[in-house]
C-alpha positions as CSV (number, residue, x, y, z in Angstrom):
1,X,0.0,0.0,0.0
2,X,1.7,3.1,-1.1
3,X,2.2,5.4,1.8
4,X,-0.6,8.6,1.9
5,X,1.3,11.9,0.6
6,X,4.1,10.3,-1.0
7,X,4.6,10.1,-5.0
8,X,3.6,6.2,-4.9
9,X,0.1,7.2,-3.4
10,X,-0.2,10.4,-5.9
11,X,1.1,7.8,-9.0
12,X,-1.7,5.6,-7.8
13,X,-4.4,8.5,-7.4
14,X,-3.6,9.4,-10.5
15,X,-4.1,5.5,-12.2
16,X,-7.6,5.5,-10.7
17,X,-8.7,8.3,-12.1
18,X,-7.4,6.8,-15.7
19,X,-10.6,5.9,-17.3
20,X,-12.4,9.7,-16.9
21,X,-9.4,10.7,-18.9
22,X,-10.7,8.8,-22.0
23,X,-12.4,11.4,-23.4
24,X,-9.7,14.3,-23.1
25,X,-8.1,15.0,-26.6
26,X,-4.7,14.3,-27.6
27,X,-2.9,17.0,-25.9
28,X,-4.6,16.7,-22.3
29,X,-3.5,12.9,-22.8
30,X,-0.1,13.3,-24.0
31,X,-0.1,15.8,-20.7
32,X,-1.4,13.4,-18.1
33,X,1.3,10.7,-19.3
34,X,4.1,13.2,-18.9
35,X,2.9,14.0,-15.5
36,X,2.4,10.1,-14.6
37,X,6.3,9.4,-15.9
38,X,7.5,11.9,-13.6
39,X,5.8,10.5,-10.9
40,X,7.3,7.6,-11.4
41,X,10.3,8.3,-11.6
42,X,9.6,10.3,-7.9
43,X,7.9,7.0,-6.8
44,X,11.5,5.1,-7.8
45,X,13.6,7.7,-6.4
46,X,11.2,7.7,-3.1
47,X,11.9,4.1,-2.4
48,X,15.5,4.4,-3.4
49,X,16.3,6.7,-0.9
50,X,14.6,4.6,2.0
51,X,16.8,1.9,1.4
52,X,18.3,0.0,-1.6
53,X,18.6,-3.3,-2.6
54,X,22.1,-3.2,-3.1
55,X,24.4,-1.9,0.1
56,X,21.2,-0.7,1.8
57,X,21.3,2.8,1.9
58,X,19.3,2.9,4.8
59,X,17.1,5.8,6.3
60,X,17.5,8.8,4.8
61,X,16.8,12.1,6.2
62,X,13.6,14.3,4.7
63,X,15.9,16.5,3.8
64,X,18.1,14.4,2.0
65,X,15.0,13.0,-0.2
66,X,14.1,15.9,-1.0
67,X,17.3,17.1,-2.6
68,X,17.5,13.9,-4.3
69,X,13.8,14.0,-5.4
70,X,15.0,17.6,-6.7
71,X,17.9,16.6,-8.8
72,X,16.2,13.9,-10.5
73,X,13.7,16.3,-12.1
74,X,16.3,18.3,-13.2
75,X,16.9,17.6,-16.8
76,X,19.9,14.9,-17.4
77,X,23.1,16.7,-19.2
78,X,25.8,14.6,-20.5
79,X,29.1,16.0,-21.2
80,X,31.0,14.9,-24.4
81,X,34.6,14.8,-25.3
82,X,34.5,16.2,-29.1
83,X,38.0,16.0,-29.0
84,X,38.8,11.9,-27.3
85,X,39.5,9.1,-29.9
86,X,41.2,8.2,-33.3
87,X,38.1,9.2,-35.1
88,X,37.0,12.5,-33.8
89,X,35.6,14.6,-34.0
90,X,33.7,13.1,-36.8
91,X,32.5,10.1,-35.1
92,X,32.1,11.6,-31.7
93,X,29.4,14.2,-33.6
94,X,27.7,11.2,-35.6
95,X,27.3,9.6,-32.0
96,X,26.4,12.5,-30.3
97,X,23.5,13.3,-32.8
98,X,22.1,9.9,-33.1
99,X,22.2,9.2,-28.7
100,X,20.0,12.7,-28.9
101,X,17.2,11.9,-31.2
102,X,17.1,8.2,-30.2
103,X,17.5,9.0,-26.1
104,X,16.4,12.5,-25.9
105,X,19.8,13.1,-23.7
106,X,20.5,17.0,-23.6
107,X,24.6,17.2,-24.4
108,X,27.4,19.5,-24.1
109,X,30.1,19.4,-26.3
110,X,33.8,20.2,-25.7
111,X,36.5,21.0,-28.0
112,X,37.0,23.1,-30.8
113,X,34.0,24.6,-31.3
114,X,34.8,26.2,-34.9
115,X,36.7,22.9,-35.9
116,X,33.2,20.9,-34.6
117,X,30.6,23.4,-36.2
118,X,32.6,22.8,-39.8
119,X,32.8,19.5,-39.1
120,X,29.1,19.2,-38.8
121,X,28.6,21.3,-41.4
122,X,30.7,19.4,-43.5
123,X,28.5,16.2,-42.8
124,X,25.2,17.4,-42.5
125,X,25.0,16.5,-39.0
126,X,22.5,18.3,-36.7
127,X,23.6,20.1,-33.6
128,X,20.2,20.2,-32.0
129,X,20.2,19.0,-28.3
130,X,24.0,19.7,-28.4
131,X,25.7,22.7,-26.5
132,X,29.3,23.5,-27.7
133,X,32.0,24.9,-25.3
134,X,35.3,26.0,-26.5
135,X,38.5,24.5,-25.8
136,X,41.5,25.6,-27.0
137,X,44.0,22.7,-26.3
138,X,43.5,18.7,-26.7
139,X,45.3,15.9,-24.8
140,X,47.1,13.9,-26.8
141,X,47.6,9.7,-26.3
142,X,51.4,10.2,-26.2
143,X,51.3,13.1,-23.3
144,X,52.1,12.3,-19.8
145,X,48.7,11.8,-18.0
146,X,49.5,13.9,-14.8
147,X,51.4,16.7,-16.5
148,X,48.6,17.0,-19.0
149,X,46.3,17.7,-16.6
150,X,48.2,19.9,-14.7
151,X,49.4,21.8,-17.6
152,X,46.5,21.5,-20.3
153,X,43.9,23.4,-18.0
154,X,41.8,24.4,-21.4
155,X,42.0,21.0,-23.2
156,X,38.7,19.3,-23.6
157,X,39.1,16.3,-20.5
158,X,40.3,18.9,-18.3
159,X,37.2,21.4,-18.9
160,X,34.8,18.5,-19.1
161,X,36.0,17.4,-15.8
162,X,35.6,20.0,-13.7
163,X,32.6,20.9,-15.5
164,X,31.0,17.8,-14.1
165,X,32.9,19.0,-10.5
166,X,30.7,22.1,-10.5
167,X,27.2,20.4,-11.2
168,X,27.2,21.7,-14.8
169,X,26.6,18.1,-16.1
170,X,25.4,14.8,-14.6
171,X,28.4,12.6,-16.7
172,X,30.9,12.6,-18.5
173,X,32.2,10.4,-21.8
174,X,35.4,10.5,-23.2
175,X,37.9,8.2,-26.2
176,X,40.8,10.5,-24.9
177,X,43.7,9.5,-23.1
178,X,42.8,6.5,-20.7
179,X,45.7,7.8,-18.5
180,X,44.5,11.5,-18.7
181,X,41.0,10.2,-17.5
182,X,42.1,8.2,-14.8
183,X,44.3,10.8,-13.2
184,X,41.7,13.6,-14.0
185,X,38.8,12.0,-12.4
186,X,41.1,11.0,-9.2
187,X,41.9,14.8,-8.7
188,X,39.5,16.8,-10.3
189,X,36.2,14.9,-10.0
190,X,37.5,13.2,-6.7
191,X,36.8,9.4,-5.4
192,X,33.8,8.0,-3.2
193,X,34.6,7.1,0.4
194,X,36.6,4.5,0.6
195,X,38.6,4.7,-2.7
196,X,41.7,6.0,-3.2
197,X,41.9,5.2,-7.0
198,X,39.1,4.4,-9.2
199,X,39.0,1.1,-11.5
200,X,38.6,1.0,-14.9
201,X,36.4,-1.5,-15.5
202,X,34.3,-2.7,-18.7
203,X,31.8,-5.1,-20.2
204,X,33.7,-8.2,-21.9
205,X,31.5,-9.9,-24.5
206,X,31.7,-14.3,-23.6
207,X,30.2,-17.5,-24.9
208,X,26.6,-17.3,-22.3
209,X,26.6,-13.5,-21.3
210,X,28.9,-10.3,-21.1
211,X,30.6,-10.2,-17.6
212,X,32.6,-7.3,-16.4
213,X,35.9,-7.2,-15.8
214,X,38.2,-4.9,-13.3
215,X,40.4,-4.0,-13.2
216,X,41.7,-3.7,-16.7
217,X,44.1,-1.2,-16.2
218,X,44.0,1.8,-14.0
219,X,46.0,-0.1,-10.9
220,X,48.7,-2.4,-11.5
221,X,49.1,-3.6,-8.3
222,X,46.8,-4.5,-6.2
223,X,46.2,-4.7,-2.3
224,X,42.9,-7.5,-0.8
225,X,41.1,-4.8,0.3
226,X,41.1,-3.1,-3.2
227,X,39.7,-6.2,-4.8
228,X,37.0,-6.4,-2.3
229,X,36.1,-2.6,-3.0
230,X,36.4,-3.7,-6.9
231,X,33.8,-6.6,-5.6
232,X,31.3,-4.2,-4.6
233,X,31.2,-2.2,-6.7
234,X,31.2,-4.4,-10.0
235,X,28.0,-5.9,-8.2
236,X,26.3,-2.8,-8.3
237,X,27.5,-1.6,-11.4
238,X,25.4,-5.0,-13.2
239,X,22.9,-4.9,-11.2
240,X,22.2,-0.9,-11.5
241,X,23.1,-1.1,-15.5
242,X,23.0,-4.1,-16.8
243,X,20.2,-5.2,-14.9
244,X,21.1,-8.7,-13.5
245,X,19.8,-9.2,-9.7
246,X,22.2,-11.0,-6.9
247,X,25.2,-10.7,-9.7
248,X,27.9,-13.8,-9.4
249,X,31.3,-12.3,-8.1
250,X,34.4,-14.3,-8.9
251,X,38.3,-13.9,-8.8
252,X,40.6,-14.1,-11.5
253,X,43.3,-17.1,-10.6
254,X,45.6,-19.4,-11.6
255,X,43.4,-22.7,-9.7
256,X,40.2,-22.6,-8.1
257,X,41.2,-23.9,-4.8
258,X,41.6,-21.5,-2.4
259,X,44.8,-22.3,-1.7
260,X,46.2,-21.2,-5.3
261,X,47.7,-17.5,-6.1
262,X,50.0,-15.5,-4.4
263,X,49.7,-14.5,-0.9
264,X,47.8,-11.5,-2.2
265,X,45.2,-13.2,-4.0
266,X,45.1,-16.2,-1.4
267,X,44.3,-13.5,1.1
268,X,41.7,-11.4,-0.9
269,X,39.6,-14.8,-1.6
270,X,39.4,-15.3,2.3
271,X,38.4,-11.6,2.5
272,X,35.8,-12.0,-0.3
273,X,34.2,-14.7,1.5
274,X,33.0,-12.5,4.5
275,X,31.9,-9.2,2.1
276,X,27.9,-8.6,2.7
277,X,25.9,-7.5,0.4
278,X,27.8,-9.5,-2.8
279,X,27.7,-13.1,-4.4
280,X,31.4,-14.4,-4.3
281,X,31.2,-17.5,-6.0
282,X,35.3,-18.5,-5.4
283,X,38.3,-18.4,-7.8
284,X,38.1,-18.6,-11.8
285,X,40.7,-19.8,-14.1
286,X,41.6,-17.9,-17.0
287,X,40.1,-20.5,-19.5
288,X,36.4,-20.4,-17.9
289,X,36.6,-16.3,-18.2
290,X,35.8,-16.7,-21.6
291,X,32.5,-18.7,-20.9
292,X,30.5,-15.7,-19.3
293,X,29.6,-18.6,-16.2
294,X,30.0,-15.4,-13.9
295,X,28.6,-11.5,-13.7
296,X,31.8,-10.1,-12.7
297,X,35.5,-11.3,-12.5
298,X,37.7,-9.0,-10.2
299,X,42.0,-9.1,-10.7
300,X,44.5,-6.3,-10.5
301,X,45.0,-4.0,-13.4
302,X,47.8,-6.0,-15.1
303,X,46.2,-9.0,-15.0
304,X,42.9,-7.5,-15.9
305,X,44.6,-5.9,-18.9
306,X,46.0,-9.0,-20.3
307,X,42.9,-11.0,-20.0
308,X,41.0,-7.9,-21.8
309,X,43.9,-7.9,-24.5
310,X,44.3,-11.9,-25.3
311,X,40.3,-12.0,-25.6
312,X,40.0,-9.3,-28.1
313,X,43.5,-11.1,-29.7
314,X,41.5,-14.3,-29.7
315,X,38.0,-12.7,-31.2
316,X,40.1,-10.8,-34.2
317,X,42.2,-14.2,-35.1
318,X,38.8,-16.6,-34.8
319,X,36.8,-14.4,-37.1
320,X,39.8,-13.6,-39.4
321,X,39.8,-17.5,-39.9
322,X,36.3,-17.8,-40.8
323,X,36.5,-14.8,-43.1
324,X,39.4,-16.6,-44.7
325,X,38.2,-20.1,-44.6
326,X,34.6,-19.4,-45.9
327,X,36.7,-17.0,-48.7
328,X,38.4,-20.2,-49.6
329,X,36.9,-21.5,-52.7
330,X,32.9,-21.9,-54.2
331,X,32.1,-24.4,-51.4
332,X,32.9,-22.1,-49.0
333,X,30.8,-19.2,-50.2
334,X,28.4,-21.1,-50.4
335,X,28.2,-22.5,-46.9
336,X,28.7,-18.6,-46.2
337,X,25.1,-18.0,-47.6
338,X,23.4,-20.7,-45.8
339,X,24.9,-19.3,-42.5
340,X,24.9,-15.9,-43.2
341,X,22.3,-15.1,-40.2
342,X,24.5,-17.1,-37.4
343,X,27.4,-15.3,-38.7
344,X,26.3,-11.6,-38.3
345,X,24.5,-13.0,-35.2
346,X,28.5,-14.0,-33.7
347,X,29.9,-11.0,-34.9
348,X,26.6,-9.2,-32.8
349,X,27.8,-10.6,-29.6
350,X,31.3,-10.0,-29.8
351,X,31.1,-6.6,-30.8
352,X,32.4,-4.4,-28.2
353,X,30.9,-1.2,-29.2
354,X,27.8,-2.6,-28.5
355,X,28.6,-2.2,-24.4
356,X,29.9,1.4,-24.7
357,X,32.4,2.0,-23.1
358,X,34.6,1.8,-20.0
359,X,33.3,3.4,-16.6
360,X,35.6,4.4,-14.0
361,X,34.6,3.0,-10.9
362,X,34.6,4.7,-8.0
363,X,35.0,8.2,-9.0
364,X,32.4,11.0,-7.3
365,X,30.5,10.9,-10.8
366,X,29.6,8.9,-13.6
367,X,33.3,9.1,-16.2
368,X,32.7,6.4,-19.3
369,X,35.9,5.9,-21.1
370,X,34.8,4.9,-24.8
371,X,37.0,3.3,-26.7
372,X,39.8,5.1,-29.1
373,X,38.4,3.5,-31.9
374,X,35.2,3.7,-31.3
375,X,32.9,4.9,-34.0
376,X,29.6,6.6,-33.9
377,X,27.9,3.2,-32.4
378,X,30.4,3.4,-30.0
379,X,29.8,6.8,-29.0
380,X,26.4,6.5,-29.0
381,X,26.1,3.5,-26.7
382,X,28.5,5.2,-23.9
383,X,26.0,7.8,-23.8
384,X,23.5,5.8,-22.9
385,X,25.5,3.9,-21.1
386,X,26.0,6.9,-18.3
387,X,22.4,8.2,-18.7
388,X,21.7,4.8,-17.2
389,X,24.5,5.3,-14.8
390,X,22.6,9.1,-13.9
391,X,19.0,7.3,-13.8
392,X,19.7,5.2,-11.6
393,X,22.4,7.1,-8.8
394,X,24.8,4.5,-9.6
395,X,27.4,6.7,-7.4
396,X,25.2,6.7,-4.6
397,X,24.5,3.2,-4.5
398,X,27.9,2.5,-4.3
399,X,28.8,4.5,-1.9
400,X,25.8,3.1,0.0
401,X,27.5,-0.4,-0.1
402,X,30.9,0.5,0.2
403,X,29.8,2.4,3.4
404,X,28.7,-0.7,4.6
405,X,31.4,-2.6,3.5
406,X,33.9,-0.3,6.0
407,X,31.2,-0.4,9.1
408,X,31.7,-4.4,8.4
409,X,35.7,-4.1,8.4
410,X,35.2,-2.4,11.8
């Protein structure tokens, strides 16, 4: 029973009262179902904020409801990189455009806003739902990360950044530097509670289902408590995104006895084991990652990275070998066409573009690092891959669990 008052009862009020509406015209209806959505989302946000499903937020004050009720009718503003990848700032305005008219996200766009307007010019590519700022310097992959950001203090990540610092966007989404990222959003957009360094961490496409992996990158080495912060937050990253409930949590080893690994990882599984709130199904050996069995496999940065890099190896020699074997002579073309529809189906699933990109766990705010190749698909799926991370107060959630995760360690 929805509580008398709150946006639950008012949604329901307003469902009872449905069928007198039938004979409003088109604009009074179109009117009712706006209002009804943004009860909803109130009636979402409402419960949220009493407690969540995932690191239990527990009770909140009035007060604190009521600023969050506030800033989720605010309108959603992502902030885009023009500048970030191999491909821009072509690609990044292709994406851009289409996440607008097939989302209805409101953008802003920096970079070079004279080099961006001709490039949209040049294309035919509509700026509507897109707000330019002007940057005067770029990042490049070969600059140092720290010194760039330090130094480059009008270059695209570096406005961008503190833009989302000072409320002026909800995310941000980048194909710059991955280095440049992960050093800006440690000092400019600051960690959660908890987290020293945020993980890069990213959807990794597998034989059942996509499982993310972190870290694949950002931290080398590694300390137990790190992966158990890694832990919680991966679980609330799938649930909160990808939509999976009681995700499967698993560590990246060389055995799946618990006695295998370095003292590290030995002592991190033993940690896992007592971390509330997640689903730590034990160790995982580097030739069952591949099988998508779990929701999230944790590991250090280096490891992460070379499981990330073999994999896409792997993908790009497999389906160079079917290219070239169904290439091979008239029988093979012609077993091409009877599996023509499995085939585009495979390439489906293993296309990484199709997950976005890369968030950076544990920063303040929602950072998506897309891809340095990515195209407009790309582009257009990290967008919607942080206005989900926005809808749903993935930050707060985690923090929410990883408060609970400290309390526990106490």
């Amino acid at each position: 029973m929805a509580q008398k008052g709150g946006p639950c009862y008012r949604g329901q009020q307003l469902l009872d009262n449905a069928p007198c509406q039938a004979a409003v015209n088109r604009g009074s209806r179109a009117l009712l179902f706006s209002k009804y959505r943004a009860l909803l989302i109130q009636c979402r946000l409402y419960r949220h904020a009493s407690g969540s499903p995932f690191g239990g937020a527990g009770e909140r004050s009035e007060t604190e409801r009521a600023r969050l009720l506030t800033e989720r009718m605010k309108p959603m503003k992502i902030i885009v990189d023009m500048m970030g990848g191999d491909n821009a700032p072509l690609a990044v305005l292709e994406g851009a455009a289409a996440a607008v008219k097939e989302y209805g996200v409101q953008l802003i766009g920096v970079g070079d806003e004279a080099l961006v307007r001709k490039t949209a010019a040049d294309n035919n590519i509509s700026l509507d739902g897109i707000e330019l700022v002007n940057c005067t310097e770029a990042i490049e992959m070969c600059d140092e990360p720290a010194r760039a950001i330090r130094t480059k203090k009008d270059s695209s990540i570096v406005v961008g950044l503190n833009m989302l610092k000072e409320g002026k966007g909800d995310a941000f989404v980048s194909a710059g530097s991955t280095g440049a990222l992960h050093v800006g959003a440690s000092l400019i957009v600051r960690t959660l509670r908890g987290i020293k360094r945020p993980a890069l961490a990213t959807m990794v496409p597998a034989k059942n289902k996509a499982y993310l992996l972190l870290d694949c990158g950002a931290n080398v080495e590694c300390r137990p408590e790190m992966l158990a912060a890694f832990a919680v937050m991966g679980s609330c990253y799938v649930n909160k995104v990808e939509g999976r409930t009681s995700p499967s949590v698993a560590l990246a080893n060389n055995g799946a006895e618990e006695s295998k690994g370095t003292p590290m990882l030995r002592e991190a599984h033993q940690l896992l084991k007592t971390i509330p709130g997640i689903r730590f199904v034990g160790n995982i050996e580097p030739r069952d990652v591949p099988n998508g069995d779990v929701d999230v496999v944790i590991c250090d940065g280096f490891t992460g990275n070379v499981i990330l890099k073999l994999t896409e190896g792997v993908a790009k020699m497999l389906l160079g070998m079917l290219k070239g074997m169904f290439l091979k002579n008239l029988g093979g073309k012609l077993a091409y066409l009877l599996l023509k529809d499995s085939v585009s189906d495979l390439k489906h699933q293993m296309d990484s573009e199709e997950y976005g990109g890369a968030p950076f766990l544990g920063a303040k705010q929602p950072v998506i690092k897309a891809h340095g190749s990515s195209k407009a698909k790309g582009i257009k799926n990290a967008i919607r891959q942080a206005k989900i991370c926005v809808e749903n107060d993935l930050c707060g959630t985690m923090q929410s669990a990883l408060d609970e995760l400290n309390t526990a360690k106490e």
